[in-house]
C-alpha positions as CSV (number, residue, x, y, z in Angstrom):
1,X,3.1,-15.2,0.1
2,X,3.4,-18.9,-0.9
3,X,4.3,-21.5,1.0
4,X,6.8,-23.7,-0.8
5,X,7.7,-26.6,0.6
6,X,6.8,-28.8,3.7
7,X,8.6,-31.6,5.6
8,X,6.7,-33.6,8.6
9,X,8.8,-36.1,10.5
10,X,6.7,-38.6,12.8
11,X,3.5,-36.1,12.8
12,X,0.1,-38.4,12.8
13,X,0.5,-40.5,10.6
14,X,3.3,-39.4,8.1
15,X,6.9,-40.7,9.0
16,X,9.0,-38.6,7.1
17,X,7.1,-36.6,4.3
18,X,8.2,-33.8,1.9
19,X,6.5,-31.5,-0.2
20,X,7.2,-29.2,-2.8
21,X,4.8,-26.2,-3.4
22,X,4.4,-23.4,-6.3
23,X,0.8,-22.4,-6.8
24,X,-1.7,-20.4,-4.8
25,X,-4.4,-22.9,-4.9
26,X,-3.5,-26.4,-3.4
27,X,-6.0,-29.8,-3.7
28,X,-5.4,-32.4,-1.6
29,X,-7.1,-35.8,-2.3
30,X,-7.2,-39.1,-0.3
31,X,-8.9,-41.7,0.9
32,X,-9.9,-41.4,4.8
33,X,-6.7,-41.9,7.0
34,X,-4.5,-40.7,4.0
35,X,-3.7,-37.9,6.2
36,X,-5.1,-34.9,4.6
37,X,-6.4,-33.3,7.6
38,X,-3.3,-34.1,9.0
39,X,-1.1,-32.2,6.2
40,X,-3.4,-29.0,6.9
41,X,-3.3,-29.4,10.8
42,X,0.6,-29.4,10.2
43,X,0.6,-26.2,8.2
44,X,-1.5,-24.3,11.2
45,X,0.7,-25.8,13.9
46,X,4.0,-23.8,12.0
47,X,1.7,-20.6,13.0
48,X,0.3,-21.5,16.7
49,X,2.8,-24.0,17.6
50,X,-0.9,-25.7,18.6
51,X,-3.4,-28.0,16.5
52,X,-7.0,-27.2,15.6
53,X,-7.6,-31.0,16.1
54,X,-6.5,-31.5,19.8
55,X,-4.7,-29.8,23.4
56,X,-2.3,-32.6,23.7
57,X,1.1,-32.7,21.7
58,X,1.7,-35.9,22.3
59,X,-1.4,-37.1,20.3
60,X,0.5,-35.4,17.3
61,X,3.1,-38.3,17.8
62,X,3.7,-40.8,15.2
63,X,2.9,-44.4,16.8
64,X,5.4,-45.5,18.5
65,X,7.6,-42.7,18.4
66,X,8.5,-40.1,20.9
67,X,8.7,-36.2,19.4
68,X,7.6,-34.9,16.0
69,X,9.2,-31.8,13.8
70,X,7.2,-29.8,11.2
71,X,9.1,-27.3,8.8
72,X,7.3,-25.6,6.5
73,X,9.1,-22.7,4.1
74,X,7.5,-19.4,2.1
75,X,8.9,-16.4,0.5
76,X,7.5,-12.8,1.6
77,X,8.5,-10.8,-1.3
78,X,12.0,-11.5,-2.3
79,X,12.4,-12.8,1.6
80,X,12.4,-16.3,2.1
81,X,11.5,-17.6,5.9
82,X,11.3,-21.3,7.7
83,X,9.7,-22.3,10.5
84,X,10.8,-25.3,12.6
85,X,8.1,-26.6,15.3
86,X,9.3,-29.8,17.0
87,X,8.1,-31.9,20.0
88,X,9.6,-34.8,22.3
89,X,7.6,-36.3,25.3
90,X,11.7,-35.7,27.2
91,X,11.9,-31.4,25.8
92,X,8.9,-30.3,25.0
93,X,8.0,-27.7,22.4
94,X,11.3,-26.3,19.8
95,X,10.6,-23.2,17.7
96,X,12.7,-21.7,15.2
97,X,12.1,-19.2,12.5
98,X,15.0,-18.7,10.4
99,X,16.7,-21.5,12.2
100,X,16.9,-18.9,15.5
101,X,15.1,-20.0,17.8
102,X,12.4,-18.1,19.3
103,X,10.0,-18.0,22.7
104,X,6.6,-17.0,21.0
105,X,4.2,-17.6,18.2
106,X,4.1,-13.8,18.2
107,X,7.1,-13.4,16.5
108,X,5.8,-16.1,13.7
109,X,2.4,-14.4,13.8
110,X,3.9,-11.2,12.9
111,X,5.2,-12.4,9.5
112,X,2.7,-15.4,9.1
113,X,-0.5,-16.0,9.3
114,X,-2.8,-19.0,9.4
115,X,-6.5,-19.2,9.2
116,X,-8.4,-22.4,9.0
117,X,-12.2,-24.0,8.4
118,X,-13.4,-27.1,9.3
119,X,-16.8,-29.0,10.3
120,X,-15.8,-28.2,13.8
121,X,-15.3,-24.6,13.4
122,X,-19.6,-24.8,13.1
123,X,-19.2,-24.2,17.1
124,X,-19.1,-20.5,16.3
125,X,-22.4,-20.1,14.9
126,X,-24.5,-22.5,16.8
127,X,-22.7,-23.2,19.9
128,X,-22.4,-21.7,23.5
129,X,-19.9,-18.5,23.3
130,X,-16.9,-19.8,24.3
131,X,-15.9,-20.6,20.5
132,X,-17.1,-17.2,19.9
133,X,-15.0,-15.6,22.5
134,X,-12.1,-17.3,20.9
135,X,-12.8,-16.4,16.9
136,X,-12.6,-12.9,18.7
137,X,-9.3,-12.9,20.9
138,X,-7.6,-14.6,17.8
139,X,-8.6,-12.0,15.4
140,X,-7.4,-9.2,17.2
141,X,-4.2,-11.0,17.8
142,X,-3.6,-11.6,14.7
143,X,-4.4,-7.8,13.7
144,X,-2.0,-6.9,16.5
145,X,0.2,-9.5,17.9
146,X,0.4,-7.2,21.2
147,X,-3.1,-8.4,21.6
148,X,-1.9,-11.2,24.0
149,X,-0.5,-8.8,26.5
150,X,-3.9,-7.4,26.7
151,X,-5.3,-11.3,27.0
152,X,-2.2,-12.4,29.8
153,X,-3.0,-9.0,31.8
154,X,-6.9,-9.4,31.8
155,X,-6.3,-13.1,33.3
156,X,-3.8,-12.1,35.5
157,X,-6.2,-9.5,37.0
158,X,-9.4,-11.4,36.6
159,X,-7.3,-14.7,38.7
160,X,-6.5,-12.4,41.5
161,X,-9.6,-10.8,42.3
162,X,-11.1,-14.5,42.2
163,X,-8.5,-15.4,44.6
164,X,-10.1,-13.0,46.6
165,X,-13.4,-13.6,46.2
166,X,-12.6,-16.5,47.8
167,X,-11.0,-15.9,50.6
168,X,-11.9,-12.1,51.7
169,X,-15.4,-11.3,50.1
170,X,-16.2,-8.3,51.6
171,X,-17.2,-4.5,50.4
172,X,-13.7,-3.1,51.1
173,X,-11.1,-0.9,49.1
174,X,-9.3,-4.0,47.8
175,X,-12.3,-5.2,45.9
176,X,-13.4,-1.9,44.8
177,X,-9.3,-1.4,43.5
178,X,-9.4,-5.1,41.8
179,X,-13.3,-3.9,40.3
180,X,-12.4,-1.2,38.8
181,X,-9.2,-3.0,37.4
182,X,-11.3,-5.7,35.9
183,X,-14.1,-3.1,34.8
184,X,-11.8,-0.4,33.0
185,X,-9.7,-3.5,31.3
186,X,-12.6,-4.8,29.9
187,X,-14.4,-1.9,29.0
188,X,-11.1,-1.1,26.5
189,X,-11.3,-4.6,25.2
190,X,-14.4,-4.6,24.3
191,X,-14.4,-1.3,22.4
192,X,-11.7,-3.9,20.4
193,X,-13.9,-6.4,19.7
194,X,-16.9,-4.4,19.1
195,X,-14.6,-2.3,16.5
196,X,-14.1,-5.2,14.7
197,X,-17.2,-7.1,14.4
198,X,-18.7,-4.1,12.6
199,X,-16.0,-4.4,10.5
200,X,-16.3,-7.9,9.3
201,X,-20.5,-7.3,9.6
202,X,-19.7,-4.9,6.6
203,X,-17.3,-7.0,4.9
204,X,-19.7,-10.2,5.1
205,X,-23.0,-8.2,3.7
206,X,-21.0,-6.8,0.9
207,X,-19.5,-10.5,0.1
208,X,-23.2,-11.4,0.4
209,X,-24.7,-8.3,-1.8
210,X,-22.0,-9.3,-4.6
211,X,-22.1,-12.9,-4.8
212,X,-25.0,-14.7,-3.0
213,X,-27.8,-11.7,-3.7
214,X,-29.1,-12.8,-0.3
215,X,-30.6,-11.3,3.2
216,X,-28.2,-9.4,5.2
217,X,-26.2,-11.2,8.4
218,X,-25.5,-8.8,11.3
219,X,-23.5,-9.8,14.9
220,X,-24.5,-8.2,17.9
221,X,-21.8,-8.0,20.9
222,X,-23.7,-8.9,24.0
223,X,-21.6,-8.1,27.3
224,X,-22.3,-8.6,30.6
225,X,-23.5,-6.6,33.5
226,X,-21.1,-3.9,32.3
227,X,-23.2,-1.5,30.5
228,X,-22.4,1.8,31.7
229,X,-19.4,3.7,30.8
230,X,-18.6,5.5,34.3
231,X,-16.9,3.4,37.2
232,X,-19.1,5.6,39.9
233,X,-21.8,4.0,38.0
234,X,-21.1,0.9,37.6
235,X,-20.0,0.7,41.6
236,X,-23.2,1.4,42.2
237,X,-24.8,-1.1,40.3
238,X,-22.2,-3.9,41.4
239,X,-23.3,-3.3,44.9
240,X,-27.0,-3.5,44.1
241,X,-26.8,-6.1,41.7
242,X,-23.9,-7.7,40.8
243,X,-22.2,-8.1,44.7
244,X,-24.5,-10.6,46.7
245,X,-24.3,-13.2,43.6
246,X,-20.5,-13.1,43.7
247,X,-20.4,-13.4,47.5
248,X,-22.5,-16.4,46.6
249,X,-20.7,-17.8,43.8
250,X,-17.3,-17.0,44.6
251,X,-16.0,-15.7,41.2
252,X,-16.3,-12.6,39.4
253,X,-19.7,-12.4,37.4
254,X,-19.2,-9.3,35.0
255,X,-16.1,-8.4,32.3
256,X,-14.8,-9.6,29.3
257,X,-14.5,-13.3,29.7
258,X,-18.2,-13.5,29.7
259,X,-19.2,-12.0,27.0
260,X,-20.2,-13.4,24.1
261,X,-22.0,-12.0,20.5
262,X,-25.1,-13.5,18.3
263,X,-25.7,-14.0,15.0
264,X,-28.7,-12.6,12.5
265,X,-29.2,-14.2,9.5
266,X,-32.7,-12.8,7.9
267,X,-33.6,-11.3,11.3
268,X,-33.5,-14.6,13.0
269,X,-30.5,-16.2,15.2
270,X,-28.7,-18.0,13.0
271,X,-27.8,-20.5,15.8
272,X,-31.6,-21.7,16.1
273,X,-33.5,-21.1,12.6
274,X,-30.3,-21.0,10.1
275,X,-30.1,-24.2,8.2
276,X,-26.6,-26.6,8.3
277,X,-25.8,-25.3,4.8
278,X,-26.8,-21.6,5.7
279,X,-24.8,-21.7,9.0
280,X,-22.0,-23.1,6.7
281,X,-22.3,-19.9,4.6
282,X,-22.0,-17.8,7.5
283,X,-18.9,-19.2,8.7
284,X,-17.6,-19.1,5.3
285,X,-18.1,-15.8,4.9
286,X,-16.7,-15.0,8.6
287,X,-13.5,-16.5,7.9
288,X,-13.3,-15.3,4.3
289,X,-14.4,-12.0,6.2
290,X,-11.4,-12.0,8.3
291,X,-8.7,-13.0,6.0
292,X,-9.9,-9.7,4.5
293,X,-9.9,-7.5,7.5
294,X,-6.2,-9.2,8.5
295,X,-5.1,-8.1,4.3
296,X,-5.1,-4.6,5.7
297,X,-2.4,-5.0,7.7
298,X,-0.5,-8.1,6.4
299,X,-0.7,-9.9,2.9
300,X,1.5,-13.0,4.2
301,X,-1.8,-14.9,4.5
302,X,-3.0,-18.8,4.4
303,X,-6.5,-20.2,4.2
304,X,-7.1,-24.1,5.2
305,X,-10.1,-25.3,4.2
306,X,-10.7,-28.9,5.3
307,X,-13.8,-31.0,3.7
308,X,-16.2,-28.1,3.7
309,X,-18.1,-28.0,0.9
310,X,-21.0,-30.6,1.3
311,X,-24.2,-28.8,1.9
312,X,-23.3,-26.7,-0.9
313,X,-24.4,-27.1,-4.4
314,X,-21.8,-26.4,-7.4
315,X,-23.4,-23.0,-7.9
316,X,-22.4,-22.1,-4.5
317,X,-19.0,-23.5,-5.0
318,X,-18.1,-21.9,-8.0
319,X,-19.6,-18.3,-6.3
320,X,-17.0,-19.1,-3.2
321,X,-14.0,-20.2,-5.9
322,X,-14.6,-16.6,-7.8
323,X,-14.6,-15.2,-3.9
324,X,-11.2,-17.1,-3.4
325,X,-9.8,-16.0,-6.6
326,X,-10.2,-12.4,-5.6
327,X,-8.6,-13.1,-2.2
328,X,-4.9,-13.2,-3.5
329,X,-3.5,-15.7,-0.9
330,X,-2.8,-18.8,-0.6
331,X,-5.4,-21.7,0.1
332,X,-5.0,-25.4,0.4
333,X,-8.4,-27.1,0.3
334,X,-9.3,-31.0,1.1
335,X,-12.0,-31.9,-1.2
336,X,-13.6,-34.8,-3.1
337,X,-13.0,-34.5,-7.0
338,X,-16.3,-33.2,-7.6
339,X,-15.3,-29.9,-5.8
340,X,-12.1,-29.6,-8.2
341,X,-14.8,-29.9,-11.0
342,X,-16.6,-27.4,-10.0
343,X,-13.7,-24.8,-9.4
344,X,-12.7,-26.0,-13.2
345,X,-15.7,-24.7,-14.7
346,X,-15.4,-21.2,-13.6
347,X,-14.8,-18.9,-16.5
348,X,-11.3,-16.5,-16.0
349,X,-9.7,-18.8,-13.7
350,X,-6.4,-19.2,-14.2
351,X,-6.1,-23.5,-14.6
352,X,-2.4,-22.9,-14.0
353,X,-2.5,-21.7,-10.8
354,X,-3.4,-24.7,-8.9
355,X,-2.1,-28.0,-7.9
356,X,-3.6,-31.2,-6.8
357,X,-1.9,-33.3,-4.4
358,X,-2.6,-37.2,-3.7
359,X,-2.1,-38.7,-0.5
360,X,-1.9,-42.5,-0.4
361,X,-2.6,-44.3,2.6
């Protein structure tokens, strides 16, 4: 999959912008406020109708305007497909994919897929888990767009019986029926998740093994006070354990949405000993890691990568270029020049397949 050509109207700081694509390997240069980060955050927002910069749509807004529109085009074998996102502060969002439009990003997720990595994107490996809970959901819905049933039910469920935490706690048959709900839900979800952290764990150490000739990097899901694989069981140990700190809290204390899993990297958390360029290498690899997982099911694939390579030397850089040459998808990078050199010097790359865009301010 390539995408070919991009058109922002009023997004950040591009009033009306068009670009014309035809290689697999895209450099964008600039000085700061050229928009570069602003051209990638335009690609991922055709994918989750979202940006990885900010919640708010209206911050997307040229200045002074009052909606935005990003198309962005690609072919999928001898299929060609566009994607319209638009916003106005008077509609709200506008989707279409083949100039239909649609009510989810499922139905763009299913024949297009984004993956990005940025400084920010650090919060995986040495942040709290939230970040990690959400590199999780979003792989597995991007493995299976039906995922986000799954995600809308589990909240749905997980709302209600907080609803009645607070207003009914007691030991009754409506909080064992939401209990077990919550409990069985999770339990499912988790085998998910667990399922496909071993998989990238194996992925990453053979991506280390072949290119970096370094320590292994394992993940270890940690869930909480869910343990047991029996509802009679865990019943039991809700009542003993779990029940009198809900009662006091007034909001369900076990299940899926607080889990969380850690990070190894030469038997040490990562998070805590793991240097700023080694924790770089581990996300790396993670995202690198699940672009290869998704190629299983999907090769309509996208890679941002948005000023990351400081902390690395060009050694490294030319290892994760050989990496990206293997990877057969697309990847748009925003680098300084001395990065382009350093992909230049690899031996069997292909100089034709690449193009360098400049962004004046």
């Amino acid at each position: 999959m390539i995408v070919n050509y991009i058109r922002l109207k009023n997004f950040r700081c591009f009033d009306d912008y068009k670009l014309d694509l035809k290689k697999r390997f895209v450099f964008i240069q600039g000085n700061n406020g050229s928009g570069k980060t602003s051209l990638l955050e335009a690609i991922y927002y055709s994918c989750y109708v979202k940006s990885f910069r900010t919640r708010f749509n209206t911050e997307l807004i040229n200045f002074d305007k009052k909606h935005f529109f990003v198309q962005v085009e690609f072919d999928e074998s001898d299929t060609g497909h566009k994607i319209q996102a638009g916003f106005s502060q008077k509609d709200g969002k506008l989707i279409k994919l083949n100039d239909k439009p649609i009510k989810s990003y499922k139905e763009i997720a299913s024949i297009y897929k984004v993956i990005n990595v940025a400084e920010n994107d650090l919060s995986i490996v040495n942040q709290g888990p939230s970040e990690r809970r959400t590199f999780l959901n979003q792989s597995l819905f991007l493995l299976n767009s039906d995922y986000v049933f799954k995600l809308r039910k589990y909240k749905q469920i997980l709302d209600q019986r907080n609803a009645f935490l607070l207003t009914k706690m007691s030991l009754n048959n409506e909080l064992l029926a939401w209990t077990n709900q919550l409990w069985e839900l999770s339990l499912e979800m988790q085998e998910e998740r667990k399922k496909f952290l071993r998989n990238i764990e194996i992925i990453v150490n053979k991506l280390l093994y072949n290119y970096f000739d370094d320590l292994e990097i394992n993940f270890f899901y940690n869930s909480k006070n869910i343990d047991v694989h029996n509802f009679e069981e865990f019943w039991k140990f809700y009542k003993d354990n779990i029940y009198a700190k809900e009662a006091k809290w007034r909001r369900s204390l076990f299940g899926l949405h607080l889990d969380d899993f850690s990070i190894s990297f030469k038997q040490k958390k990562a998070r805590i000993f793991a240097s700023r360029g080694q924790q770089k290498l581990i996300l790396l690899l993670l995202k690198i890691a699940q672009i290869l997982a998704l190629k299983n099911k999907s090769d309509n694939l996208c890679l941002l990568i948005d000023d990351f390579f400081t902390d690395f030397d060009k050694q490294k850089i030319r290892k994760f270029f050989s990496i990206f040459n293997d990877l057969k998808c697309q990847i748009f990078i925003t680098s300084p020049m001395e990065t382009i050199e350093a992909f230049l010097d690899i031996q069997d790359f292909d100089r034709n397949d690449f193009q360098v865009i400049k962004l004046i301010q």
